[in-house]
N, C-alpha and C positions, 0 to 999 in steps of 0.2 A: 504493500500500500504506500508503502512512502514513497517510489517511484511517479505513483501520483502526485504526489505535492511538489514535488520535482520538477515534473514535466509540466503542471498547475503552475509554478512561481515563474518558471521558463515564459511563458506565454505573457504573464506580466512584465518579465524585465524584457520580451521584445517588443513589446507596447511604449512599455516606457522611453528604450531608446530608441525607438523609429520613430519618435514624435520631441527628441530633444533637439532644440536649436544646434546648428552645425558649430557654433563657439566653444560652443559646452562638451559636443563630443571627444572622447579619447578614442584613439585606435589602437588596434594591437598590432600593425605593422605588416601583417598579411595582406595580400590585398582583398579587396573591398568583396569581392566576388565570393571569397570562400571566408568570408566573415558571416555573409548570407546563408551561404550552404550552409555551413556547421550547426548556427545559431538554431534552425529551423529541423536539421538533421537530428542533432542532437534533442530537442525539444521532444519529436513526432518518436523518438525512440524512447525515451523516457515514459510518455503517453502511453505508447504500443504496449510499450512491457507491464508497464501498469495496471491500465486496463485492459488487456487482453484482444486477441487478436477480432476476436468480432467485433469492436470496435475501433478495430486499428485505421481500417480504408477509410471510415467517418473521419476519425480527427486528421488523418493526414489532408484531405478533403479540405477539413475546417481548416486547418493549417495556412494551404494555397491559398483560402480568401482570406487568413488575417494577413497573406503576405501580402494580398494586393488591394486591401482596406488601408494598411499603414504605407503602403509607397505610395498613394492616391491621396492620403491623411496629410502627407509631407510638404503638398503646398502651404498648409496652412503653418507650419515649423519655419520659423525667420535661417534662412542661407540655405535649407536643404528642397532640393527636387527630385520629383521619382524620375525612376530610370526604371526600362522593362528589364533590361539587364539583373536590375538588382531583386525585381519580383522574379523572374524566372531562376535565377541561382536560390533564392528563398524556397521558392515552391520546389524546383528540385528534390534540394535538402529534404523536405519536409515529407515528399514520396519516395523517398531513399531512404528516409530514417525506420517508417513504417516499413519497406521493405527488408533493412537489418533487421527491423524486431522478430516477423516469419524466419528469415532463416539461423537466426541465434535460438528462435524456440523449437525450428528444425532440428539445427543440432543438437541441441538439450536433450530434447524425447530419443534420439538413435541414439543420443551416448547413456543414455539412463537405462 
């Protein structure tokens, strides 16, 4: 269960930072692309694992539209503008995370 709160807080801190003025941002030096992917990867995996593969397709699903709610949100953030670029490496992430969770609970059940 705490993978839910996880992948739950997750979804908060990409709210929060896809909606902070661009002054205020920090980067981690990566570039901007696979900031998207992970952020959202990581998220939809934490979700998947959590609650469970029947509702894995939903949240990743859900996922893709917060990705493309917060880059369409980003006008209204003073310096920041959406790019599809940066919705499509999100959404990615976010159908690749669900995807890791199937085959980590793959391997799980064969190796068990």
């Amino acid at each position: 269960k705490w993978l839910r709160w996880i992948g739950m807080s997750c979804i908060v801190l990409l709210v929060i930072l896809s909606l902070f003025p661009a002054h205020d941002m920090v980067r981690t030096g990566a570039p901007k692309a696979l900031e998207h992917f992970m952020a959202y990867c990581l998220t939809a995996l934490f979700l998947s694992l959590g609650f469970g593969m029947r509702v894995a397709l939903m949240l990743g699903l859900a996922l893709v539209g917060i990705a493309g709610l917060m880059e369409g949100l980003q006008h209204l953030s003073p310096g920041r503008t959406p790019h599809l670029s940066d919705f499509l490496a999100s959404a990615s992430g976010a159908l690749i995370g669900v995807a890791l969770s199937g085959v980590f609970r793959f391997v799980q059940a064969r190796t068990a």
